[in-house]
N, C-alpha and C positions, 0 to 999 in steps of 0.2 A: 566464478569471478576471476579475472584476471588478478596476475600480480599487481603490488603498488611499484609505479615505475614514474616520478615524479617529472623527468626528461618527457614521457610520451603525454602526460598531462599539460605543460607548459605547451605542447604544439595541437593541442586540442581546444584551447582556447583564445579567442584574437585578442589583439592588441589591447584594444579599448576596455577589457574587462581588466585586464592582468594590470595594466595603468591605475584603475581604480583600485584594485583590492593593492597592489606595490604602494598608494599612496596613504589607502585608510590604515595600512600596517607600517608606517614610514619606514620602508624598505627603502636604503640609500640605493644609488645606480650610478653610474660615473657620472661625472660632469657634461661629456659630451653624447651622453646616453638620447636618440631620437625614438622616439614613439612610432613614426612615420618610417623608419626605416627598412628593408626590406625584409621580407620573411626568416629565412633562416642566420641573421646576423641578429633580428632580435630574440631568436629564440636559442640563440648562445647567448650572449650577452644576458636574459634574465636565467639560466640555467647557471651562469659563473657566478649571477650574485646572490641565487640562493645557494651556492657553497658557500659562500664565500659570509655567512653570517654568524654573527657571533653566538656559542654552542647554547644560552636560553633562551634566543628568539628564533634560533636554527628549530629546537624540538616545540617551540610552539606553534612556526610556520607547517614545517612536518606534519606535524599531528593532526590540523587543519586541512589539511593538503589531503592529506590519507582519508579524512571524511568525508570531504568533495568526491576522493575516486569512488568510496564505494557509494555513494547515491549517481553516480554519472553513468547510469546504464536506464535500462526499461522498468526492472521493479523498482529502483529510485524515483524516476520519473513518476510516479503514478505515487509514490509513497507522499512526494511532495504537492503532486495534486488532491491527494487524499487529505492532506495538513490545511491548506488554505481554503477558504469560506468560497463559495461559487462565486461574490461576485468582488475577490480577491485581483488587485493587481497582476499577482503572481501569473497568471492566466494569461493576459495579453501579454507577456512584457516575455515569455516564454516561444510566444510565437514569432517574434522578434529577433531573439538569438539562435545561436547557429549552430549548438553541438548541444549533448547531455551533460557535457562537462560544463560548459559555460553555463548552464543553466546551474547548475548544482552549485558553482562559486557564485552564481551573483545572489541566488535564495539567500545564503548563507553570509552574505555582505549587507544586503537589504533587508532582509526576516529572520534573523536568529535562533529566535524563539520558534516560528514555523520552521525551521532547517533540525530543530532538536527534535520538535514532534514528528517528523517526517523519521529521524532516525529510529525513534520508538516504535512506528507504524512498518519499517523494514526490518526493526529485527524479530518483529510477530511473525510477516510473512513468509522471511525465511523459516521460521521453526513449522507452518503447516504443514504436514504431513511425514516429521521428523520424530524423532522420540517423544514419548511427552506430550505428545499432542491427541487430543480427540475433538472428535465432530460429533454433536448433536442437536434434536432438532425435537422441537416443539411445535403446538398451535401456535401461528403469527398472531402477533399479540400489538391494540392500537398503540400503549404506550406503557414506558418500564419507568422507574420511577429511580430518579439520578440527582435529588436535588440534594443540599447538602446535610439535609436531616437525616434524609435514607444512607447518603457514604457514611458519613460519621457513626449514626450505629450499624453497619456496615465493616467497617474498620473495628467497632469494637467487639462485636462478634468473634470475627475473624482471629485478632487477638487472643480473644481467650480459648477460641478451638484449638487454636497450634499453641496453645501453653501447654507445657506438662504439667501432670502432676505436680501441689505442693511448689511450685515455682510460681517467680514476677510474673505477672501477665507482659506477653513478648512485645516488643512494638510492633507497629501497622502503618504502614502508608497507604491511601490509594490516591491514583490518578485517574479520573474520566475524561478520555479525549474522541471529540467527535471524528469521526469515517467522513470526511465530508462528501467525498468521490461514491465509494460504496453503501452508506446509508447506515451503516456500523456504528456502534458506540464500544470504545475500548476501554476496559477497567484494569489498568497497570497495580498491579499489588506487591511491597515489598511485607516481609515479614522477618522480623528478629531472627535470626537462625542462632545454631548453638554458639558460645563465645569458644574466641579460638584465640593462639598467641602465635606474633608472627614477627618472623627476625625480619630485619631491617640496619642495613648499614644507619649508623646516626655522623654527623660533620665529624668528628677525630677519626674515622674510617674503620673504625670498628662497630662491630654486630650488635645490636640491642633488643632486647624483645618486649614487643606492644600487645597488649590486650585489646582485642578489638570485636565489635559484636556488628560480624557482617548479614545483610538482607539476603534472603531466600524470594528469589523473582518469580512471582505468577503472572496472566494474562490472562483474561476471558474477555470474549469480543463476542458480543451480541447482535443479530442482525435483527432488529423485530419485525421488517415486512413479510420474511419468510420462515421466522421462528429459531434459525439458525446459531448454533452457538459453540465456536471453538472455543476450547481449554487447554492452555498450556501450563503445565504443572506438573514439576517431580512427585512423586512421591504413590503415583498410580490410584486405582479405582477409590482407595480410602479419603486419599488426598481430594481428589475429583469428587466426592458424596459429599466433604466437607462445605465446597464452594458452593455446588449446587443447593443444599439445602440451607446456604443462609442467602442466597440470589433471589432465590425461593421467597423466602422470608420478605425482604431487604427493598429489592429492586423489583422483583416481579409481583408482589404482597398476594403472591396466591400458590396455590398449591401446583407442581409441573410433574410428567412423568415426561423425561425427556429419552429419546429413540435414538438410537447410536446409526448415523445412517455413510451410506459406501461412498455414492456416488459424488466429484467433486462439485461445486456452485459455479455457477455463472454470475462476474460482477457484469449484471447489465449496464448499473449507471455508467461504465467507462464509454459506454457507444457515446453520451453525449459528447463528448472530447472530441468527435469527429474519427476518422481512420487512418489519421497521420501515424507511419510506423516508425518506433525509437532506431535510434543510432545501431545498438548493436543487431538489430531487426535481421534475419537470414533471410527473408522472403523476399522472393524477384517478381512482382507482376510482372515484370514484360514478359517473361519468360515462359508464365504460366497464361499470357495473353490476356489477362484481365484489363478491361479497358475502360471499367466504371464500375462503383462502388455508392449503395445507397442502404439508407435504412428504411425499409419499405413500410414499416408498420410496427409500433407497440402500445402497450399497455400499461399506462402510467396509474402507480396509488397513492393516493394521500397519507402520509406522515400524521396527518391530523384527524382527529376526530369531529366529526363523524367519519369515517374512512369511507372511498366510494374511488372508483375507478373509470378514467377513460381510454377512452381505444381512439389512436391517432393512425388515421389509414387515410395515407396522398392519393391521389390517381397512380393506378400500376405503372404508365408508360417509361421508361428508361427517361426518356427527358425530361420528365415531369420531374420537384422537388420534393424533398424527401421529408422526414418526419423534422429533422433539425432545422430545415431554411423552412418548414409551414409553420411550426411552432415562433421560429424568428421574424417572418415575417408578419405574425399577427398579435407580435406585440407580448409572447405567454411565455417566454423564456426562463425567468427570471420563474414566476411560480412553478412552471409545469415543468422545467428540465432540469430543474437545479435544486432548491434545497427543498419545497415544500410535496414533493414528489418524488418516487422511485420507479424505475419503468422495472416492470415485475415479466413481462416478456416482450420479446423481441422479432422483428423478421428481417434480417438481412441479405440483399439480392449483389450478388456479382454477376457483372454482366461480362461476357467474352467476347474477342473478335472472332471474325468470321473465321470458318477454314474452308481453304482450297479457293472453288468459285461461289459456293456461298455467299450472299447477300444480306443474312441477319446472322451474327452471332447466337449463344446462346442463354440463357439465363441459370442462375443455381440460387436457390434459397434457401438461406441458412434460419431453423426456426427454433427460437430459445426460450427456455423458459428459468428463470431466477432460482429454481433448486436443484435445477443440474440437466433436466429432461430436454432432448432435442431432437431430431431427425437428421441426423450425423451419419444414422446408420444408412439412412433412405436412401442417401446421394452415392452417384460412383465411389469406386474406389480412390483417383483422384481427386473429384472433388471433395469430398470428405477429408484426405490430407492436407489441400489445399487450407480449407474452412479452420479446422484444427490448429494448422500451423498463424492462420491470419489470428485468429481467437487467444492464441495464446501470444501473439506478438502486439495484441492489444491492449493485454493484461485482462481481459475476460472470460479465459479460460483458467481454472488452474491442471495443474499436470493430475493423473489417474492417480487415485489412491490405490495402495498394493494392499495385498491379503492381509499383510502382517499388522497391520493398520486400523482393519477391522474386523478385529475379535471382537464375538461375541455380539455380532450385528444384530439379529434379531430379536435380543433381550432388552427389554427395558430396562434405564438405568433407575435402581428406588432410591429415590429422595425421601427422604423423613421430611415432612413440614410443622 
């Protein structure tokens, strides 16, 4: 991720957004300050009058500013699609604006509360495949059990596993926040950590010290169409048996022996988004000659029970319409692409121009399945890079999990139930 560099963010967003968030913030501006005026006189002119603020709305504008940078890329993007409900505003009103960055200040001018969840959902995704982190996988299961009977005792569980000995039982928080995008349910858990004393200047400018009983941060994100379940948790394999066998309990009310597995997932749902590439996107179609892009074919499940699956296949022809304008144009959008369904696989067709004196380009299908399995390997060398590079520029791929990652892959993890 880039530096925070507040000058190149004030020139990555136009007029009309920085007008509204200058006014919702009554950020003064001179007198003869024009909105209308030309590019780079207005982007001195608001760069002097955020110096130029007084130093408590200076580090409150800052701080704001700084949160905008880090969602204004591609896993922002997607984090904030993942936050809003499919048939959220937020959606069209994206297609509309003109950069990641303007997208990121107006969420967070208009939807708050969605701009907070969306930072919750970025700072999961940065941690997969980082310390701390493990992948496992279960039977797909039709439904986990998240209401507020099951968090509460849930939470109190919880609590009392991470109490020591002969000690208060610790606090507990949790949060359930829906994956809207991915089909995920996230359970954010704070937990009482040991008390600690911590200096702190107090107003005479001398040091005081505060007892303070800071939270210890979990995360388990559960995918139930394909059984999938990351855990982000210090404290290694003990900590991780901990969560598991009250999930076990709790939210899944049945007994799980979950499989520690390699390979990374495929978020299919981001296909519905269509194949628009983010701002920081490195991929040149032209370059690689691709001259149409379709989704030829998938496999959508129901969220609900009874679970039951359909297979959505257009006519092959390049000119034909895809999975996304047939499903649109016959009215199913709304159940079948968006919340009450997950498309579990996928088949993606680029098409190329011709070469040389050739008369038909040629085709490459990219063919997915929601636990990680593909035909990546089947296709050339280039096309395979190609595919890869578009996959992960979609947010649909994630990056190779390395060795160090998956220890002890072939062992079942034991849950006590």
């Amino acid at each position: 991720m880039a530096a925070f560099n507040y000058h190149q963010l004030v020139r990555l967003v136009p007029a009309r957004t920085w007008q509204f968030y200058f006014e919702a913030r009554k950020i003064d501006l001179p007198v003869d300050h024009d909105w209308a005026m030309p590019f780079e006189p207005l982007v001195k002119g608001l760069v002097v009058a955020l110096e130029d603020l007084e130093a408590d709305l200076a580090r409150t504008i800052y701080a704001e500013l700084r949160r905008v940078h880090t969602l204004a890329n591609r896993r922002g993007m997607l984090a904030l699609r993942n936050a809003a409900r499919p048939e959220a505003a937020l959606h069209e009103d994206f297609a509309r604006l003109t950069s990641d960055a303007e997208r990121a200040l107006w969420t967070m001018l208009q939807w708050p509360d969605l701009f907070d969840t969306a930072e919750a959902f970025l700072s999961v995704d940065l941690q997969i495949g980082v310390r701390g982190w493990k992948r496992l996988k279960i039977s797909p299961c039709d439904q986990i059990f998240r209401g507020p009977e099951e968090v509460n005792a849930l939470r109190l569980a919880l609590a009392s596993a991470f109490t020591p000995r002969k000690g208060t039982r610790r606090a507990c928080e949790i949060v359930t926040l829906d994956r809207h995008l991915d089909g995920g349910v996230q359970f954010g858990i704070l937990i009482e950590d040991n008390p600690q004393r911590k200096p702190e200047f107090a107003d005479d400018d001398r040091v005081r010290w505060r007892d303070i009983r800071p939270p210890e941060s979990m995360d388990v994100v559960i995918y139930p169409a394909n059984g999938v379940i990351d855990i982000l948790a210090p404290g290694g394999e003990r900590t991780r048996k901990i969560l598991l066998a009250h999930f076990a309990q709790h939210v899944f009310k049945r007994s799980i022996q979950p499989q520690t597995i390699a390979q990374p997932m495929f978020f299919l749902n981001r296909l519905r988004e269509g194949f628009e590439l983010f701002d920081d996107s490195e991929v040149d179609l032209a370059a690689h000659r691709v001259e149409h892009i379709r989704l030829s074919q998938a496999r959508v499940r129901s969220k609900l029970t009874p679970s039951c699956d359909y297979i959505i296949k257009p006519p092959g022809e390049k000119e034909a319409a895809d999975v996304l304008a047939c499903v649109q144009s016959q009215g199913l959008e709304q159940p079948l692409m968006r919340s009450a369904f997950n498309i579990v696989e996928a088949t993606v067709t680029l098409y190329f121009l011709p070469v040389g004196t050739k008369k038909r380009g040629r085709a490459a299908h990219i063919e997915l399945k929601q636990g990680g399995i593909s035909n990546l390997r089947d296709l050339t060398e280039d096309e395979a890079k190609l595919a890869e590079a578009l996959l992960q520029a979609w947010g649909v791929m994630e990056r190779s999990v390395g060795m160090a990652d998956i220890e002890d892959a072939q062992a079942p993890a034991e849950v006590p139930h």
